[in-house]
C-alpha positions in Angstrom: 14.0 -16.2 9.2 15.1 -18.2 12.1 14.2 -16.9 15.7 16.9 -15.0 17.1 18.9 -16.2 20.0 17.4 -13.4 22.7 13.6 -14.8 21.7 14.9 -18.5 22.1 16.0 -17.9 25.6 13.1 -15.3 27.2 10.5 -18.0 25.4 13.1 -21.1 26.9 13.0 -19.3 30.6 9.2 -18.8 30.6 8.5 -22.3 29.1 10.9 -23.4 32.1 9.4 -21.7 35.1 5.6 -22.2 33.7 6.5 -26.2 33.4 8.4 -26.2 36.5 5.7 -24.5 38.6 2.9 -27.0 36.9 4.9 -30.0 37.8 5.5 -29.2 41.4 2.7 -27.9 42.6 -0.4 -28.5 39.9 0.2 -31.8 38.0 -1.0 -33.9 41.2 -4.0 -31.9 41.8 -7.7 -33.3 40.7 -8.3 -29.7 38.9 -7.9 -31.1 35.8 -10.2 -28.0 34.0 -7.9 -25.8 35.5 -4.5 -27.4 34.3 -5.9 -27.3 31.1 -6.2 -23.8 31.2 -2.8 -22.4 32.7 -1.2 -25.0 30.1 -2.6 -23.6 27.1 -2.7 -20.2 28.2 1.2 -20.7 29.5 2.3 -22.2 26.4 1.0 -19.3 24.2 2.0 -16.7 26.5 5.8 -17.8 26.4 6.2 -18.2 23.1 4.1 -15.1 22.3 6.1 -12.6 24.9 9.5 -12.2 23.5 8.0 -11.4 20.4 6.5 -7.8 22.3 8.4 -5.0 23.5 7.1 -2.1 25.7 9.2 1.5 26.4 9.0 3.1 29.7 10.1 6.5 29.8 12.3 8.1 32.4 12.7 11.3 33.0 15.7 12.9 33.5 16.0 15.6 35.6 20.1 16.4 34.8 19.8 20.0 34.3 21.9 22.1 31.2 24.1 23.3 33.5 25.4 19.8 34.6 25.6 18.4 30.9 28.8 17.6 29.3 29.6 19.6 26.1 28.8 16.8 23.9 25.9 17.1 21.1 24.0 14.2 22.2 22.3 12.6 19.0 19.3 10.3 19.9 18.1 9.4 16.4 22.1 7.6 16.3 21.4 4.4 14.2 23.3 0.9 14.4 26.7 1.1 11.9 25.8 0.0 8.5 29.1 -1.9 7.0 29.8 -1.6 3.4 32.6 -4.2 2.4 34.6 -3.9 -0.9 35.0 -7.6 -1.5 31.8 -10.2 -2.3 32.8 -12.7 0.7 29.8 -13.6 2.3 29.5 -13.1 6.0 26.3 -14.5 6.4 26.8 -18.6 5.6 26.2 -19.7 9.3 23.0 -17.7 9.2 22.1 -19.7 5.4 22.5 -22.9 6.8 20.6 -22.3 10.4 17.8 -21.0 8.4 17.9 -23.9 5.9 17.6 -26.4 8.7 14.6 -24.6 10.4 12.6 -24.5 7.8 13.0 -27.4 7.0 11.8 -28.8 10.2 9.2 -26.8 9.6 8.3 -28.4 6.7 8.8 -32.2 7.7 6.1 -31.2 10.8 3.8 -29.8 8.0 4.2 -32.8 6.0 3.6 -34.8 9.0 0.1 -33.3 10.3 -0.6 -33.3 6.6 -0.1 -37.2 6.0 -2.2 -37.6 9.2 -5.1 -35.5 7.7 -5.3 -37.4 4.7 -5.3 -40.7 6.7 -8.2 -39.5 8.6 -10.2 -38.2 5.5 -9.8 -41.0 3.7 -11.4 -43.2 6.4 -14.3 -40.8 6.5 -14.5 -41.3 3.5 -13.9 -45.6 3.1 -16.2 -45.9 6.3 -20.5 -45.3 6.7 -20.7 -42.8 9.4 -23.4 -42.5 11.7 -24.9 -38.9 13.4 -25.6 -38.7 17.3 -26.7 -35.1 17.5 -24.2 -33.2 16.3 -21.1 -36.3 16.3 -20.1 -38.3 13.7 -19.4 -42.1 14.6 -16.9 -44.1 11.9 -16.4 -47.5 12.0 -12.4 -48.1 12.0 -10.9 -51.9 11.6 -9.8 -53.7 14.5 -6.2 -52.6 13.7 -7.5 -48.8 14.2 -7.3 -47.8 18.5 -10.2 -45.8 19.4 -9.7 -42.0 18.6 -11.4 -38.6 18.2 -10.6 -35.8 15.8 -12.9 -32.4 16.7 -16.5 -33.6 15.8 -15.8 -37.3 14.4 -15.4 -40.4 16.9 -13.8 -43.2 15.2 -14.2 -46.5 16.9 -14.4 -50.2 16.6 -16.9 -52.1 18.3 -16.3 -55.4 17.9 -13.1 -54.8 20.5 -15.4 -54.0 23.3 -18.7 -55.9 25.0 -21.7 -53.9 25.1 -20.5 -51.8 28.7 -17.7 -51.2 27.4 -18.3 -49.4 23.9 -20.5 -47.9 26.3 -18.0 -46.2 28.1 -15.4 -45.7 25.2 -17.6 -43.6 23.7 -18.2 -41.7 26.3 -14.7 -41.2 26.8 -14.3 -40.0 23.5 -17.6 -38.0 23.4 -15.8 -35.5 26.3 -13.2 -35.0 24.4 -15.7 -33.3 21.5 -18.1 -32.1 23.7 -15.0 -30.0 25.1 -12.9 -29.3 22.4 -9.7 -31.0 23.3 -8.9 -31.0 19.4 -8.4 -27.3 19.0 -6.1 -27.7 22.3 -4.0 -30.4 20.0 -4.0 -28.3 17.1 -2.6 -25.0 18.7 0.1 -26.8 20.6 0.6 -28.7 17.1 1.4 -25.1 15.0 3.8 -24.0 18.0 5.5 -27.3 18.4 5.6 -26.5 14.5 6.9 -23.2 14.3 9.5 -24.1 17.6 10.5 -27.6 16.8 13.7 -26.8 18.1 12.8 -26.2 21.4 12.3 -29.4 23.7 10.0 -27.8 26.1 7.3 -27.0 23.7 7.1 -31.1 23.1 7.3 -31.3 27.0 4.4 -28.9 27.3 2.3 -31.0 24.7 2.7 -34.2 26.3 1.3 -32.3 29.5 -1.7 -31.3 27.5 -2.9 -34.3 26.2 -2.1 -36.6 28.8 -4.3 -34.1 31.4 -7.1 -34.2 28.4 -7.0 -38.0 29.0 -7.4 -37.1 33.1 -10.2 -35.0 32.5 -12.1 -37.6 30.4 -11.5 -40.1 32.7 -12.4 -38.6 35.8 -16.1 -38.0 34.0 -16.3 -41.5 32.8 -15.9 -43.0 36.2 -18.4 -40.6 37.5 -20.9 -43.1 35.4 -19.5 -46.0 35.1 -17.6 -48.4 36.9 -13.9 -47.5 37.5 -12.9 -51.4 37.8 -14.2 -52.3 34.4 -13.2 -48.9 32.8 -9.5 -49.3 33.9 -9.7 -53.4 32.7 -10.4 -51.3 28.5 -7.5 -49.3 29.5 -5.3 -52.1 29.8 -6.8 -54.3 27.2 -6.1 -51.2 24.6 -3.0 -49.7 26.1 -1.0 -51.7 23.6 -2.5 -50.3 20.4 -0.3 -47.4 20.3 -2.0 -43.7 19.2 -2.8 -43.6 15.5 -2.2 -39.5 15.5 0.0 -37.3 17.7 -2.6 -34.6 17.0 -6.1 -36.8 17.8 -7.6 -37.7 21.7 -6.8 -41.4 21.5 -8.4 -43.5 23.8 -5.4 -46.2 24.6 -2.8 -44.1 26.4 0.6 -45.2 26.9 0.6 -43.2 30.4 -2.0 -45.9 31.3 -0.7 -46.0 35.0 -0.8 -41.8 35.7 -4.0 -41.9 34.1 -4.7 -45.0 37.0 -3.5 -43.0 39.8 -5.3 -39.9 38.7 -8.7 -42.0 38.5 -8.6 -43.3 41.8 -7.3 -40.3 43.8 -8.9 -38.0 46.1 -10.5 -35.3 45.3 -8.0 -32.0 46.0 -8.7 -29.8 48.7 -10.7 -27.0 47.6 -8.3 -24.7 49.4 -5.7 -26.2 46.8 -6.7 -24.2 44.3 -5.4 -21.0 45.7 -1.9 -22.5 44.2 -3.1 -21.0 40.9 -2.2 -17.8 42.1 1.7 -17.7 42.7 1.9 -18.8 38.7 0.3 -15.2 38.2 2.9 -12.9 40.2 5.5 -15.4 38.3 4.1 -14.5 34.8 3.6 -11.0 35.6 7.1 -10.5 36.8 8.6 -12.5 34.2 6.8 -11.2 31.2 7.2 -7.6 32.4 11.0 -8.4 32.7 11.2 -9.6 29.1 8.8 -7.0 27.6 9.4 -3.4 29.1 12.8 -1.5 27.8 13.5 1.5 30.2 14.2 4.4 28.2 15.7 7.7 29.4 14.7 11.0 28.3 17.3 13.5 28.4 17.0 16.6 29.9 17.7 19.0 26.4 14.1 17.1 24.3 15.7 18.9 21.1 18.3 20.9 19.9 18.0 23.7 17.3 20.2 25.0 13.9 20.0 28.6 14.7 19.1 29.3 18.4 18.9 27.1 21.9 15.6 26.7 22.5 14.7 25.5 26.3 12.0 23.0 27.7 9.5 25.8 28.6 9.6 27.2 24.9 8.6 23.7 24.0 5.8 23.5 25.9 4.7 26.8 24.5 5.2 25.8 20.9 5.3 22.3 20.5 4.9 22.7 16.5 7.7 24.9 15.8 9.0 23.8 12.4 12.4 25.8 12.9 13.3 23.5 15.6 14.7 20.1 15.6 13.6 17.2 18.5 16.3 14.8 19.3 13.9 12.9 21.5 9.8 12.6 20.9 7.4 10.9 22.6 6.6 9.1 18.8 9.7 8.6 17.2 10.2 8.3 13.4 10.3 5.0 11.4 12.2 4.2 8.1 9.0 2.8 5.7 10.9 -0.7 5.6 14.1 -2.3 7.3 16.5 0.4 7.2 19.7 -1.5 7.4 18.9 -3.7 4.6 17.9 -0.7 2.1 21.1 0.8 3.0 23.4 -2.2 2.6 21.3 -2.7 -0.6 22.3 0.6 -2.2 25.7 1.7 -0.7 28.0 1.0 -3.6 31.8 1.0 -2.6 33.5 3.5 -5.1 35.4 2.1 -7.2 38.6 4.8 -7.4 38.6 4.1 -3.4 38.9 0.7 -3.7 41.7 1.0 -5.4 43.1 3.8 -3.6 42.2 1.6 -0.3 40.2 3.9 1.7 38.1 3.0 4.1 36.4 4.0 7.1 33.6 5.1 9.1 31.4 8.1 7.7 29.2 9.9 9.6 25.6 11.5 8.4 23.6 13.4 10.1 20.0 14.3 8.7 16.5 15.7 9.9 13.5 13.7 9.0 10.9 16.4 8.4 7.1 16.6 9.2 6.3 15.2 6.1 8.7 12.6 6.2 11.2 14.2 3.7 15.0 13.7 4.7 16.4 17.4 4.6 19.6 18.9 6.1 21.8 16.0 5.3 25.8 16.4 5.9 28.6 14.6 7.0 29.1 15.2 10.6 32.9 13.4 10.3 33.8 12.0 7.2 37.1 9.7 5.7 37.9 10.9 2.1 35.8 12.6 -0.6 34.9 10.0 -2.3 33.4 7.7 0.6 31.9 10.9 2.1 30.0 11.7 -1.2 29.2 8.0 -1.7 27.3 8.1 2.2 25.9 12.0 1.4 23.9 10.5 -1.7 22.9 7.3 -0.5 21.3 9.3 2.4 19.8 11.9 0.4 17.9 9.1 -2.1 16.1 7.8 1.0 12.2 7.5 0.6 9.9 9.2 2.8 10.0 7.9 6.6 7.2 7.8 9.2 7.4 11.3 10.5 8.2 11.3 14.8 5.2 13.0 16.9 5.0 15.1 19.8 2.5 15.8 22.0 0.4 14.7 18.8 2.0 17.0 16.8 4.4 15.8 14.0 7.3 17.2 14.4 11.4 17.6 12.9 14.0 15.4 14.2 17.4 14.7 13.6 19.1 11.6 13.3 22.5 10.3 12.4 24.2 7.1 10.7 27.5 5.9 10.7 28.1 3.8 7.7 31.8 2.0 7.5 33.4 1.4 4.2 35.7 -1.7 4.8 38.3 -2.7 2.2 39.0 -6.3 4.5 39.9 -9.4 1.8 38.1 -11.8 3.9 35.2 -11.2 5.9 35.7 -10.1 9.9 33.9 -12.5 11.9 32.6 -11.8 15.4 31.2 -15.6 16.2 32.7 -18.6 15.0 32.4 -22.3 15.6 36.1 -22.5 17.1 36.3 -18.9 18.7 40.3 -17.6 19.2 41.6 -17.7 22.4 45.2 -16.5 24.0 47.9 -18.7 24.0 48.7 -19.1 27.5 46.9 -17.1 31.1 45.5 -13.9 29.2 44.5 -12.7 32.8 48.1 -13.3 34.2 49.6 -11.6 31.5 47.8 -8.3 31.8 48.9 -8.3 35.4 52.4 -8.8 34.5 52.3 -6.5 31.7 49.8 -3.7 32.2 51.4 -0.9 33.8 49.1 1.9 35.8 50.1 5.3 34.8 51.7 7.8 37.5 49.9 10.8 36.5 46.3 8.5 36.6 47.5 7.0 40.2 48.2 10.6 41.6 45.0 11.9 39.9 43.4 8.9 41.7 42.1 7.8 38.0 39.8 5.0 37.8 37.8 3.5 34.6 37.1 0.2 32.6 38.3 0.7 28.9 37.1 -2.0 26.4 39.6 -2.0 23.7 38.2 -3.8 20.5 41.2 -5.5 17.6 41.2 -8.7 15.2 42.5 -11.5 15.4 43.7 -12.2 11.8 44.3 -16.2 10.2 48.1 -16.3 11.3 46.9 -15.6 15.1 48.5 -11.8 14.8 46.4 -8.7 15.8 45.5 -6.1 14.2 43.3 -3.2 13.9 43.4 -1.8 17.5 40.9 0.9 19.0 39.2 1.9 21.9 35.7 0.8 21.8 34.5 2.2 24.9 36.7 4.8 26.7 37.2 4.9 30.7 36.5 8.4 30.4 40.3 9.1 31.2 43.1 9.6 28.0 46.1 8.0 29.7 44.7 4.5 31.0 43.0 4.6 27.2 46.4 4.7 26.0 47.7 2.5 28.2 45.6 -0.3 27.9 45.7 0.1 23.8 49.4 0.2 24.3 49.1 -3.4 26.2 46.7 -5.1 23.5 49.5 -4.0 21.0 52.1 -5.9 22.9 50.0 -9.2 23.1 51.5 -12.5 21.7 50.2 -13.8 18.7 46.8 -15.7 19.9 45.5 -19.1 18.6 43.3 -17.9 15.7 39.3 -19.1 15.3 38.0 -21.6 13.2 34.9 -21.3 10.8 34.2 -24.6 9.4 37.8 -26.0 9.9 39.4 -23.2 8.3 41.6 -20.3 10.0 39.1 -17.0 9.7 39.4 -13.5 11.4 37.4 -13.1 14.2 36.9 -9.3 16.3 37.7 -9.6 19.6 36.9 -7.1 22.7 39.2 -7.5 26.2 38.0 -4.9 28.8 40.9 -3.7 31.3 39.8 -2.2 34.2 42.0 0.0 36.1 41.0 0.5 40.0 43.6 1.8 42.7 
C-alpha cells in the first residue's frame, strides 16, 4: 500500500522543521556527538509520528434540556458504496502503488548488489584481526571504507603515518557504530524513497560521521598531513552509499569543520528549542480531540440518565452510544462489506439505487443483534443491506469503565446504478467556464423571509459534473441549518452553465464536485 497523502505531509513538515532547525542553528557547531543524535532520533521520529494517533476526550457539559431532538448515533460509520457496474475506480491508486514498490524494490536490489560486493571481497581477500576488527586488503582501485566490524583498506596508497591515521579514521567509525546509523537511514530512505528530505537527512548523517572521525584523528595526529590524505583520496569516489568511506566528496566542510574552534559550551543549550518544536509538532499531528456528548447512551425501552450509569455501568438492557473503549470490526470493515454486498439483480434492472441505512447493536460478546433499517430505498436493496449486516462475524466488544458493554452503531451503504464510475480526483479536475464567483453574485438571490428572519448559514451543496460538462445529481451535503437558503442555493447550482468537464488520463470522466454558498446579511 502506498502512504497516504495526510502521512506524506505531517512526516514532510516534521522532516522540514527538524532539517531546518539543524542547519541553522546546529550544523556549524563542534558537537558533533550530539548532531548525531538529534539526526537519527529526528529522522525516525518524523517518519514514525504520523503513523500514531492519540484521542483526547472532552467532556461536554450540554445538558438534555439544551439538545436538539435528533437521535445522535456515534457508532455512524463511513458510506460503504456498492456500484452495479464492474468499472474500476481504483486505477490511479494501481499505478501509484505499482511505482512505489517498485522503488522499493530497485533500493533493495541496490543495498543487495552492494552486500554481495562486499562479501565477496571478504571472501577473495586474507583478513587480519586487531581485537575485535577485521582488516581486508582491497586493490588500489578500492577507496578506503568500513562496513560495521570490517575495515577494508589499501596500504600501498599511503606512507607509513599515513595508513596510520586512515585507519584510525576508519577504526572510529566501528568503534562507534556509524554502520547501524547508515543502515537505519538506508531502510527509511527505502521505505520513503519518494520523499527528498529523507536523502537530505542521510547526507547530513554521514557527512557529520565523517566530522566526528576527523575531529578524533587530529586529536593524534597531525591535522596538516591528515588533510594532504584527504585530498590525495578525495577523487576516489565512495564505493557504497551505505559504508563510512574514508575519501569524502565534502572534503572542504570536512576542512572547515577540522580546523574550527571549539563551540561555546553554552552553545549547547540550542538543543533545547528542537525539543518544544518536536513536542508541539508531534502532539499536533498525533492527538485527535474527541467530544463526548452529554446523553453516553441511549436505550430501546426506557431513558436512562448519566447518574443511572454510574450506578449500573453493566446494565445489559441498555445500549452506549459512546464508551470510553469503543468496539472494533475483527478486520477492515469497509473492505468485508464491499466484498460481500451483492447489487440485486431485479434492482438493477429495475434501476434502484440509493443510500440504505442500518442500524445495529454490537453486543457484549461481540454478536451483531437488533439490526434494522433505520431509512431504507426499496425492498430489495433494504433486504440486500439487512443481510449483509446480519452475516457479520463477531466484533471486538466496546468497554466501559472496564466493563464490556452494548453499543449501537449504524452504516449507510449506497447502492449506485452510475455506467461509469464517479470520480472525486482526477488528473485534469473540471472547472466553470467563466468567473464561478461572479456568477453566484449575479445569480444567487437571498430570500426575503431568511433576510427578515435575519438568517445566516454556509450550505455546501454537492452535484456531478457528467462527460458532456452538464450537472447532475444535486443535493445538499451539508445544510445551513435554515430550509429556504438550502433551497435557494440548490436552486442556483441547478441553474449553472454547463462547466468544462475533468479529464482522467485524456479522457472526459465524471468527477463530484462540492461549491459552498454562504449566505451573510
Amino acid at each position: 500500500m502506498t502512504p497516504s497523502w495526510p502521512y506524506i505531509i505531517k512526516s514532510s513538515v516534521l522532516l522540514s522543521a527538524f532539517l531546518l532547525y539543524y542547519i541553522f542553528f546546529l550544523k556549524k557547531q563542534t558537537f558533533f556527538t550530539w548532531n548525531r543524535v538529534y539526526l537519527l532520533a529526528t529522522l525516525i521520529l518524523s517518519v514514525c509520528t504520523p503513523l500514531f494517533h492519540f484521542n483526547l476526550t472532552i467532556n461536554n457539559t450540554t445538558t438534555e434540556s439544551a439538545l436538539p431532538t435528533l437521535y445522535y448515533v456515534s457508532g455512524f460509520m463511513e458510506e460503504i458504496s456498492v456500484s452495479g457496474s464492474k468499472a474500476s475506480t481504483h486505477s490511479l491508486f494501481y499505478h501509484l502503488t505499482l511505482i512505489y514498490i517498485s522503488g522499493i524494490c530497485f533500493l533493495i536490489l541496490r543495498y543487495l548488489k552492494g552486500l554481495f560486493q562486499i562479501s565477496k571481497l571478504i571472501r577473495s581477500h586474507k583478513c587480519k584481526r586487531i581485537h575485535k576488527l577485521k582488516i581486508i586488503p582491497v586493490p588500489s582501485g578500492y577507496p578506503v571504507f568500513s562496513f560495521f566490524n570490517c575495515i577494508f583498506i589499501n596500504t600501498a596508497s599511503f606512507g607509513k603515518s599515513g595508513a596510520k591515521s586512515v585507519f584510525e579514521h576508519e577504526r572510529i567509525h566501528v568503534r562507534q557504530g556509524h554502520s547501524f546509523d547508515l543502515l537505519i537511514t538506508e531502510i527509511i530512505c527505502t521505505l520513503n524513497w519518494f520523499n527528498p528530505l529523507v536523502w537530505i537527512y542521510k547526507k547530513n548523517i554521514a557527512q557529520n560521521h565523517e566530522y566526528i572521525a576527523d575531529r578524533q584523528v587530529t586529536v593524534k595526529y597531525q591535522t596538516g598531513r591528515y588533510l594532504q590524505l584527504l585530498v590525495n583520496q578525495a577523487l576516489k569516489g565512495n564505493a557504497f552509499s551505505f559504508s563510512n568511506c574514508f575519501s569524502c566528496s565534502n572534503l572542504k566542510k570536512r576542512m572547515i569543520m577540522m580546523t574550527k574552534k571549539q563551540s561555546n559550551k553554552f552553545n549547547i543549550l540550542n538543543y533545547i528549542p528542537a525539543l518544544f518544536i518536536g513536542g508541539i509538532l508531534c502532539t499536533a499531528f498525533t492527538c485527535i480531540a474527541t467530544e463526548t456528548p452529554a446523553l453516553p447512551f441511549i436505550s430501546e425501552n426506557k431513558t436512562v440518565t448519566t447518574e443511572e450509569i454510574l450506578e449500573s455501568p453493566a446494565d445489559t438492557s441498555a445500549i452506549f452510544q459512546v464508551v470510553e473503549t469503543m468496539p472494533q470490526f475483527n478486520g477492515n470493515m469497509q473492505t468485508w462489506l464491499k466484498n460481500n454486498v451483492k447489487y440485486p439483480v431485479k434492482a438493477i434492472a429495475n434501476k434502484e439505487k440509493g443510500r440504505v441505512f442500518v442500524s445495529f447493536v454490537v453486543e457484549r460478546n461481540g454478536n451483531i443483534s437488533n439490526t434494522k433499517v433505520t431509512k431504507g430505498v426499496s425492498p430489495l436493496l433494504d433486504a440486500e443491506a439487512l443481510r449483509v449486516v446480519k452475516s457479520m462475524p463477531a466484533w471486538i466488544p466496546g468497554k466501559q469503565r472496564g466493563q464490556t458493554v452494548r453499543v449501537a452503531f449504524v452504516v449507510p451503504i449506497n447502492f449506485n446504478l452510475s455506467e461509469s464510475p464517479v470520480f472525486t480526483v482526477v488528473e485534469t479536475m473540471p472547472r466553470f467556464n467563466g468567473n464561478m464567483e461572479a456568477w453566484i453574485k449575479d445569480n444567487l438571490k437571498y430570500p426575503e423571509k431568511s433576510q427578515k428572519a435575519k438568517e445566516e448559514g454556509l450550505a455546501f451543496v454537492g452535484f456531478v459534473v457528467n462527460e458532456d460538462g452538464s450537472l447532475s445529481d444535486f443535493k445538499i451535503q451539508r445544510s445551513s441549518g435554515h430550509q429556504a437558503l438550502d433551497e435557494e442555493a440548490l436552486r442556483s447550482t441547478k441553474a449553472m452553465p454547463n462547466w468544462i468537464p475533468g479529464k482522467q488520463q485524456g479522457k472526459a470522466v465524471k468527477v463530484s464536485f462540492v461549491v459552498p454558498f454562504n449566505f451573510k446579511l
